[in-house]
C-alpha positions in Angstrom: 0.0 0.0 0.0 1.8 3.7 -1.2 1.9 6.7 1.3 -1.2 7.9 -0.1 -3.5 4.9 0.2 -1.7 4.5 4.3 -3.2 8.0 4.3 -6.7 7.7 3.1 -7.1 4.1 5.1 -5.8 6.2 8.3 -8.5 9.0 7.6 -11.1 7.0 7.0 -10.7 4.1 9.5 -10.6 7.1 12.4 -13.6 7.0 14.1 -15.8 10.5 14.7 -19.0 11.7 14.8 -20.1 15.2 14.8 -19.3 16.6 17.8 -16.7 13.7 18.5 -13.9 14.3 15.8 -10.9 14.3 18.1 -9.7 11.4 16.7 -9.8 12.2 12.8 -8.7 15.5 13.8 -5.1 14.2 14.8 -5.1 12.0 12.1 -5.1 14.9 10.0 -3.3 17.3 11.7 -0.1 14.2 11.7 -0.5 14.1 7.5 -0.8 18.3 7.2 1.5 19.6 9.7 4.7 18.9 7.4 3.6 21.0 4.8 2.4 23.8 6.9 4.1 27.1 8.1 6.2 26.8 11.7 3.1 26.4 13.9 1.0 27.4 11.4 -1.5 24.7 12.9 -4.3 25.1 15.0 -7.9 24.9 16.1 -10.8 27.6 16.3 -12.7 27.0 19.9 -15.0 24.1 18.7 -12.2 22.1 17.4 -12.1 22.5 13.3 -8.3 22.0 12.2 -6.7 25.2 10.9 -3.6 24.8 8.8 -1.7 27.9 6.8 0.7 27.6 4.2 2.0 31.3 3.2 2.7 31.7 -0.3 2.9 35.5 -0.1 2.7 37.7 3.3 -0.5 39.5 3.0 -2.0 38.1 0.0 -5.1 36.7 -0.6 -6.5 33.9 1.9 -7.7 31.0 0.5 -9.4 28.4 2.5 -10.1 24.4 1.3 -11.7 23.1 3.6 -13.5 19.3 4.0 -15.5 18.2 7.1 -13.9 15.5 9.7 -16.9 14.6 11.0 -18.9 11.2 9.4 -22.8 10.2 10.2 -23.1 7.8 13.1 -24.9 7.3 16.0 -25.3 8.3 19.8 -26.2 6.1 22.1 -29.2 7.6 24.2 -30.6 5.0 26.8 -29.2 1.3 28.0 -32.6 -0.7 28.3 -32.6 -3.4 31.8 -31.3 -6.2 29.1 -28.6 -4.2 28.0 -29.8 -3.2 24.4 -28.9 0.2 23.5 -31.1 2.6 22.1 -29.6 5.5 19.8 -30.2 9.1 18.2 -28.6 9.2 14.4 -26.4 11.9 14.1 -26.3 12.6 10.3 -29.1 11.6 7.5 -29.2 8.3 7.3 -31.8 5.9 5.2 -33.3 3.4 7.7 -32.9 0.7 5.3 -28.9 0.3 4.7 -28.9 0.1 8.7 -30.3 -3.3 10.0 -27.6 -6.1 10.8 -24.7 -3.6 10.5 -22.2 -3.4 13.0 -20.8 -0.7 15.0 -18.3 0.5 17.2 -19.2 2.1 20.3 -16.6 4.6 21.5 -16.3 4.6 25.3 -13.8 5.4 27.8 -13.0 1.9 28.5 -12.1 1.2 24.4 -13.9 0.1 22.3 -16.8 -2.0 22.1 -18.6 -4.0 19.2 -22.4 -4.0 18.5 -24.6 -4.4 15.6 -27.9 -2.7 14.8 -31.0 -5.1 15.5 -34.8 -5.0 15.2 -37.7 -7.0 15.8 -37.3 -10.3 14.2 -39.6 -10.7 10.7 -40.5 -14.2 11.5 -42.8 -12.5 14.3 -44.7 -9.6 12.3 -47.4 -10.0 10.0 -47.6 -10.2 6.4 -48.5 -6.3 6.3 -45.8 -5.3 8.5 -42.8 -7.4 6.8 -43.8 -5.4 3.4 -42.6 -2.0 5.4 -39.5 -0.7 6.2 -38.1 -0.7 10.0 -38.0 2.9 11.3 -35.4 3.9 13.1 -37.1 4.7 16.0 -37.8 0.7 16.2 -33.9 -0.1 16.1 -31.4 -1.1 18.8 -27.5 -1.8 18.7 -27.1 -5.4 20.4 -23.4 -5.4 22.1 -24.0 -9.0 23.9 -24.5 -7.8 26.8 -27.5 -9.5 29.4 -28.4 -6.5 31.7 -27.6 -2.6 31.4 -25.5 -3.6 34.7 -23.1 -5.8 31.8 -23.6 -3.2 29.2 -21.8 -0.2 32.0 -19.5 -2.2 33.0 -18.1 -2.3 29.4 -17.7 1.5 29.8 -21.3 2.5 27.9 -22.7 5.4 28.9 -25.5 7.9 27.0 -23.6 10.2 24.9 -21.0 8.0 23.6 -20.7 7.7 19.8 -22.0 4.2 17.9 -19.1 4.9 14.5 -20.3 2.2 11.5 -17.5 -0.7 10.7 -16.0 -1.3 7.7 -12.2 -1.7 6.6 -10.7 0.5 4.0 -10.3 -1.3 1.0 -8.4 -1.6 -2.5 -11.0 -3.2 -4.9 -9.5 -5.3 -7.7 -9.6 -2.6 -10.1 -7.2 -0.4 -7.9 -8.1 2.7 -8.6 -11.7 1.9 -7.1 -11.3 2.3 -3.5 -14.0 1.2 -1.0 -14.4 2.6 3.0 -16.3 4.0 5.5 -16.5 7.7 6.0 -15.4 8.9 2.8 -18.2 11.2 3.3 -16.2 13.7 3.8 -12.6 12.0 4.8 -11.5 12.4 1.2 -12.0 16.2 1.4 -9.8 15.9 4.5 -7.2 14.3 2.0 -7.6 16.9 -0.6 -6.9 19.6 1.7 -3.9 18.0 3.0 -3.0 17.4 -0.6 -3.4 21.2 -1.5 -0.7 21.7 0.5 1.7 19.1 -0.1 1.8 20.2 -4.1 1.8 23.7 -2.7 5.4 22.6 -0.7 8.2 25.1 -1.7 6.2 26.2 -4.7 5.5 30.1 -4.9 1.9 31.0 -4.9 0.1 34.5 -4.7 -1.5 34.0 -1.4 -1.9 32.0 1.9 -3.5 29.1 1.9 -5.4 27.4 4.6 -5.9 23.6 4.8 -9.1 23.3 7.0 -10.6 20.0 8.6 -14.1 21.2 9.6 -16.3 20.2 12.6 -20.1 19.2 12.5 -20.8 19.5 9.1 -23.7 17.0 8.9 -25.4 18.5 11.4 -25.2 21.9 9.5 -22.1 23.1 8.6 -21.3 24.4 12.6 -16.9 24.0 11.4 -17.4 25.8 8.3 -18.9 29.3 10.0 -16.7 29.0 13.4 -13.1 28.4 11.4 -14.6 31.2 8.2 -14.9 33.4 11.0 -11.7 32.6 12.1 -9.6 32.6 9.2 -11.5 36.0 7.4 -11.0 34.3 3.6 -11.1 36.2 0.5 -11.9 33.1 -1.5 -13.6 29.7 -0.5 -13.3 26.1 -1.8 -15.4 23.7 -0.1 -13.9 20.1 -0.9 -16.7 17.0 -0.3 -18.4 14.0 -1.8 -20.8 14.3 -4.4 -23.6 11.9 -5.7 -22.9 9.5 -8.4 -24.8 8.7 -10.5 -23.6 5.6 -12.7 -25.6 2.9 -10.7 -27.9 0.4 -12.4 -31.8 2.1 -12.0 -30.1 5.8 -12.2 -32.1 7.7 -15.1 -30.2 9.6 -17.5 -31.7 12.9 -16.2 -30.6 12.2 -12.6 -27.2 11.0 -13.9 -24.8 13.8 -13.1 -21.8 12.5 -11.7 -19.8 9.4 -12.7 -16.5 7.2 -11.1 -13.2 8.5 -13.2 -14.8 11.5 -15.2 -13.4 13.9 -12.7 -13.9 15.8 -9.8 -17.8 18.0 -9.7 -17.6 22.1 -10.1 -21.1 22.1 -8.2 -23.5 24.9 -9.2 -26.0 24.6 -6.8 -26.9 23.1 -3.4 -29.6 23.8 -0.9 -27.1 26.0 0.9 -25.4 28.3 -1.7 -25.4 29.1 -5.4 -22.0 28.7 -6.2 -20.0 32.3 -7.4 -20.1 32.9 -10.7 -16.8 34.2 -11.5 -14.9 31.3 -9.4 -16.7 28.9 -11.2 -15.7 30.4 -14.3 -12.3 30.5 -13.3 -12.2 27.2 -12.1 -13.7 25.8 -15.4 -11.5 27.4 -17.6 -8.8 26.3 -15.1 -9.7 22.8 -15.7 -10.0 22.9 -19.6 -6.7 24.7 -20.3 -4.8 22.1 -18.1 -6.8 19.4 -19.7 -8.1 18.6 -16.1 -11.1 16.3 -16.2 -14.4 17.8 -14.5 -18.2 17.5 -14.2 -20.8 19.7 -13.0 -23.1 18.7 -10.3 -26.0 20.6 -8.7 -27.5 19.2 -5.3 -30.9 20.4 -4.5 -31.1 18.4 -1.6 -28.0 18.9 0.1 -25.4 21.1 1.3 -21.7 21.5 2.0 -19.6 23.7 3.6 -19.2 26.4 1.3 -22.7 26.9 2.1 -21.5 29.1 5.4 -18.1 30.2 4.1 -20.0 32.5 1.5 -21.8 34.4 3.8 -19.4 35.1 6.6 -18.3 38.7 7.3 -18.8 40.6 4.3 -19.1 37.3 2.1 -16.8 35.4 0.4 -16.4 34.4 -3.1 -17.0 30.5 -2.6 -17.5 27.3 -4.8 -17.8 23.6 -3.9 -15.6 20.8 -6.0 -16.6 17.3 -5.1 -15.6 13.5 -5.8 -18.6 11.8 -7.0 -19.3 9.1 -4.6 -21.3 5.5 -4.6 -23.5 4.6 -1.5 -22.8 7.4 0.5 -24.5 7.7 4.1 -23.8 3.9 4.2 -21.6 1.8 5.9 -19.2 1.8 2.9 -19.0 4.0 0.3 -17.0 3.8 -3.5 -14.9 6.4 -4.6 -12.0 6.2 -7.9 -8.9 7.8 -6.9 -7.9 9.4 -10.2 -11.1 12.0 -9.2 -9.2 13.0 -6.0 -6.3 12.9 -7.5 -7.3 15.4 -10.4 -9.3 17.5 -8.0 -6.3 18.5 -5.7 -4.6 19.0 -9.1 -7.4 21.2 -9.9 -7.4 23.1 -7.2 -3.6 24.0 -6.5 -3.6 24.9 -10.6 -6.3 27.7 -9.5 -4.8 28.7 -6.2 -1.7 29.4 -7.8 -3.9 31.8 -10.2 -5.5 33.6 -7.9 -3.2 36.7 -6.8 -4.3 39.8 -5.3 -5.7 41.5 -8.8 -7.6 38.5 -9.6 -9.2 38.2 -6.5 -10.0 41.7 -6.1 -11.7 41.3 -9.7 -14.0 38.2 -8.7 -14.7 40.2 -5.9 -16.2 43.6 -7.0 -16.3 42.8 -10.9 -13.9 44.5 -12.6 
């Protein structure tokens, strides 16, 4: 396995929830820190991971910043036989849950569980035809009594993380894991600034690992807010759309064709100048790229464009199989071309250009 596949299994085997992202958090700050300034690392107050990398003292700030956190679960009440009961933190479709397991994060280690229900040998013909709500589930972690379950170190609040080990499919550029939702944007980021390493660029760059983004986008407005950026990149998953059942209108993204310019979301329309930019970025460095627009979702760009005064912000995503599952498909070549994306824009954008995104002219 190469340095960059020991990163992305290291990423995406860390274990963090929003609100819990400690632990992906110093996975990432290990795989940045190199290629950042003299203690050019650190956290705003919540906990998002700030990295800078100066290019030019007082130039423009660019952020890139993916979210740490993954969908999971907290566990919310130990029943008298020891089943747990749990809140999901993130959107998640009740029916890629049932029979999966988990790992429950407590202070004694770790502890293994998988998501039950009520069996469907007992419900009636009607009730088989439906699909379990959530509400209905439990995580089942062998345990006898909630006495057994505490004295494994469970306690209400403790994070319930799905299972799954990073894999290398047999076509290796197809690359199979947990949490790539949004680990890989971690990895871009971290990326960004290893091609930027002893290059000159225009500006300072910050590398950002965000907190709570699936529970709306709490890292991307407390680190903005920190950081003051002229220009935002939000770096994410996006949907694919190359499975079997996937019409042709609803087909936007696809494995290998590139990293998403998206255009819209449910939390921003992207700027129309950076998206030109980065468009015309992509098709003079014959950079693969696809356009994606997410009505029904949102990333973090969707709060770095309105902090302060606003900032010029677009999102550029990996199109992603099955995400908001317990294992997700990604192709490598698309995060590899969108970090190459991105660090061919950033070193384009220079005070001038920046001031003429901003105001026009």
């Amino acid at each position: 396995m190469d340095e960059k596949l020991q990163m992305l299994k290291a990423l995406t085997d860390a274990k963090g929830i929003p609100g819990n992202e400690a632990e992906p958090r110093k996975v990432m700050e290990q795989y940045i820190k190199p290629f950042a300034d003299n203690d050019g690392v650190t956290t705003d107050h919540l906990g998002s991971l700030i990295a800078k990398k100066t290019g030019k003292e007082n130039g423009p700030k660019i952020m890139v910043a993916g979210h740490l956190d993954e969908v999971g679960f907290m566990i919310t009440h130990i029943d008298d036989k020891g089943f747990l009961r749990f809140q999901t933190v993130g959107g998640w479709w009740s029916q890629v849950m049932l029979a999966q397991r988990v790992t429950i994060v407590t202070s004694k280690g770790d502890v293994t569980g998988v998501i039950g229900s009520k069996p469907p040998h007992v419900l009636s013909p009607e009730a088989r035809k439906k699909p379990v709500e959530i509400k209905d589930m439990f995580i089942d972690v062998g345990a006898t009594s909630k006495e057994e379950a505490e004295s494994f170190g469970i306690r209400p609040g403790d994070q319930a993380v799905p299972y799954f080990e990073f894999t290398v499919m047999d076509n290796e550029d197809m690359l199979l894991a947990k949490a790539w939702d949004n680990r890989i944007g971690c990895a871009i980021a971290i990326d960004v600034l290893r091609e930027l390493k002893g290059k000159d660029h225009p500006n300072v760059v910050y590398g950002v690992g965000t907190i709570q983004e699936e529970v709306g986008l709490r890292g991307a407005k407390t680190s903005a807010h920190y950081i003051q950026p002229d220009i935002g990149f939000g770096v994410d998953v996006g949907i694919a759309g190359d499975t079997p059942g996937t019409s042709e209108q609803d087909r936007h993204g696809t494995l290998g064709k590139g990293p998403q310019i998206v255009l819209y979301d449910a939390s921003m329309i992207s700027h129309k100048g950076l998206r030109d930019l980065v468009v015309k970025t992509a098709e003079d460095n014959d950079i693969p790229f696809q356009y994606e627009s997410m009505p029904g979702g949102g990333t973090d760009s969707g709060n770095i464009h309105v902090t302060a005064n606003g900032v010029p912000s677009l999102s550029i995503t990996v199109p992603t199989r099955y995400i908001h599952s317990h294992a997700a498909i990604l192709h490598r070549k698309d995060y590899e071309h969108a970090v190459e994306l991105i660090v061919k824009v950033i070193e384009a954008l220079d005070k001038d250009t920046v001031h003429r995104l901003t105001y026009g002219d």
